[in-house]
C-alpha positions in Angstrom: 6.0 -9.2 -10.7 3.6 -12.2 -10.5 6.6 -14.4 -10.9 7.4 -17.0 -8.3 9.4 -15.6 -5.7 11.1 -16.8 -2.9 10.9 -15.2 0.8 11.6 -14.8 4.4 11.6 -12.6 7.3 14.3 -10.9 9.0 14.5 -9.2 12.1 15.3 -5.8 12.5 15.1 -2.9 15.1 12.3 -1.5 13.1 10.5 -4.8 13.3 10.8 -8.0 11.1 11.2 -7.3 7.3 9.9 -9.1 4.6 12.1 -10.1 1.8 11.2 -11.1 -1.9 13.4 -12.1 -4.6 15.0 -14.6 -6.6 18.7 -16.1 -6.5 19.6 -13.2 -9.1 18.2 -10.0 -6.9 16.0 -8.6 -4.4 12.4 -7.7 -5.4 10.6 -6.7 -2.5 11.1 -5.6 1.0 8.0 -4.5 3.1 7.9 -3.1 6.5 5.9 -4.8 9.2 3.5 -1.8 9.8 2.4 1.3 7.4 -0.1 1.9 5.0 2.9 0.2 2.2 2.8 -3.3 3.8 2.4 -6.5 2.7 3.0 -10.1 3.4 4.2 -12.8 1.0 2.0 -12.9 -1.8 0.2 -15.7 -3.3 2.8 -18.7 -5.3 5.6 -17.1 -3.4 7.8 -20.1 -1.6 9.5 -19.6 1.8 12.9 -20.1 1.5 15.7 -18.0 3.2 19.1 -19.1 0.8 19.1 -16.2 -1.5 18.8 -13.4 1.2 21.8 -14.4 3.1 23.7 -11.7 1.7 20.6 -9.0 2.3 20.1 -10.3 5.7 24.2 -9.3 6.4 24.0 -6.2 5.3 21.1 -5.0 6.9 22.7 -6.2 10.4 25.6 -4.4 9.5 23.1 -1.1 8.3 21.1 -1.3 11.5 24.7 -2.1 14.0 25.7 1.4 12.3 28.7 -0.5 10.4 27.7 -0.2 6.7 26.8 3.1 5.2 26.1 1.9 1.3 24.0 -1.1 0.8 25.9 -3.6 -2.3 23.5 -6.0 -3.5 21.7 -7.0 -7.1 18.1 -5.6 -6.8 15.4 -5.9 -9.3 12.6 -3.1 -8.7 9.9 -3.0 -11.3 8.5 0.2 -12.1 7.9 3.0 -15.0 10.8 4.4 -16.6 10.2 7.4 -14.3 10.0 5.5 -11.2 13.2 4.1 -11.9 14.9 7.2 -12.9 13.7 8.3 -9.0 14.9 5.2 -7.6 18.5 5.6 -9.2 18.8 9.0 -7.1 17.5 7.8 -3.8 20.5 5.6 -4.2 23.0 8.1 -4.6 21.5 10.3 -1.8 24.4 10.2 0.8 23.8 8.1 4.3 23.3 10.1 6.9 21.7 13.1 5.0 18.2 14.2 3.1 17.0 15.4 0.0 13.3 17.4 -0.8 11.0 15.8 -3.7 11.7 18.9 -5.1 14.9 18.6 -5.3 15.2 15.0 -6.3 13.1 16.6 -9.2 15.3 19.5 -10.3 17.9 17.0 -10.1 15.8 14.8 -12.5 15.2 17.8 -14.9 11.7 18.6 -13.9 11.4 20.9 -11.4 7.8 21.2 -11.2 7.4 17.4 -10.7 7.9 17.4 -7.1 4.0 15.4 -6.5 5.3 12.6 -9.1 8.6 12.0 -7.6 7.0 11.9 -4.0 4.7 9.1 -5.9 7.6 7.5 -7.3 9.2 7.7 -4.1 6.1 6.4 -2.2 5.7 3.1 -5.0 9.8 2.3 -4.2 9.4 -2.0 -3.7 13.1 -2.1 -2.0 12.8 0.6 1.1 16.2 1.5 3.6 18.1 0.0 0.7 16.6 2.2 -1.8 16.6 4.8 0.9 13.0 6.9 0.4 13.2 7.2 3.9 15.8 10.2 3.2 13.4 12.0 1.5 11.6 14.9 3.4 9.4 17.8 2.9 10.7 21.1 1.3 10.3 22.4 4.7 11.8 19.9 6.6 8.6 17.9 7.5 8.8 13.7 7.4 6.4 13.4 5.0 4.4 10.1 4.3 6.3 6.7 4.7 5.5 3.6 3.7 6.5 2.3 7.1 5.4 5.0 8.8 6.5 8.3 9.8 7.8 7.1 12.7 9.8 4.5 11.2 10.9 7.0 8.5 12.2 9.1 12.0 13.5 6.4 13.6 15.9 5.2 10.1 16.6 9.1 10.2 17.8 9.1 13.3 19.9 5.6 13.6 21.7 7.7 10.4 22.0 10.8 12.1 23.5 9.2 15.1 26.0 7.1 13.0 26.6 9.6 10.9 27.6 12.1 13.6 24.8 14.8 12.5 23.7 17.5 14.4 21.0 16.9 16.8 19.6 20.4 15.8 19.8 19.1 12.2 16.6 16.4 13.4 14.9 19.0 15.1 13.6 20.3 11.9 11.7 17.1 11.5 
């Protein structure tokens, strides 16, 4: 993770996102705001080239024309992280899942607090999308970005999507 990475911005409805990676994948992706942000770190170079195909895609996400995000990503975490960040990416656009049931899925139904810590230490947000993850309840939960940014990703998905507006009232 201390590895020199390249960077840039993009801009976004949400705000402009940073991006870190190298040619091969991306890294890192921080919000502009939240209690998860961060700016490029220290031996990090500014360079745009290998996001070109990030940058695309999350135009095409936030202009409500790409549903399923195809790019080579390289988060770094525990073998349980991972495990949570492989089912955030099969959670279906437009919908949610509960931590607890992200960890029945994983096995370990009692591990709702560790996949909400997993979830909450994802590198690669909206393209990893945590932001589909919600309270047993219904509640938006803690965000990286914020809870309203979690709402407002929520809702650009819902709209797309065609989801219920009574569907969003329970957040």
């Amino acid at each position: 993770m201390t590895a020199a990475l390249s960077w840039c911005h993009t801009d976004s409805p949400i705000g402009p996102l940073l991006l870190a990676g190298d040619r091969d994948a991306l890294h890192f992706l921080s919000f502009p705001s939240g209690h998860k942000a961060f700016g490029p770190r220290e031996g990090w170079h500014k360079d745009p080239t290998p996001f070109d195909a990030v940058r695309r895609q999350l135009d095409a996400y936030f202009a409500g024309t790409l549903t399923r995000f195809d790019l080579p990503l390289a988060p770094q975490g525990t073998a349980f992280q991972t495990r949570v960040w492989q089912l955030l990416a099969e959670i279906p656009y437009g919908t949610t899942r509960s931590y607890g049931a992200l960890a029945t899925q994983l096995g370990t139904p009692k591990a709702s607090r560790a996949v909400g810590a997993a979830n909450g230490a994802n590198p690669i947000p909206i393209i990893l999308p945590c932001h589909r993850v919600i309270g047993q309840d219904g509640a938006l939960t803690g965000f990286g970005g914020g809870v309203e940014v979690k709402r407002v990703l929520l809702q650009h998905e819902a709209e797309v999507s065609g989801v219920a507006e009574t569907q969003l009232s329970l957040f």
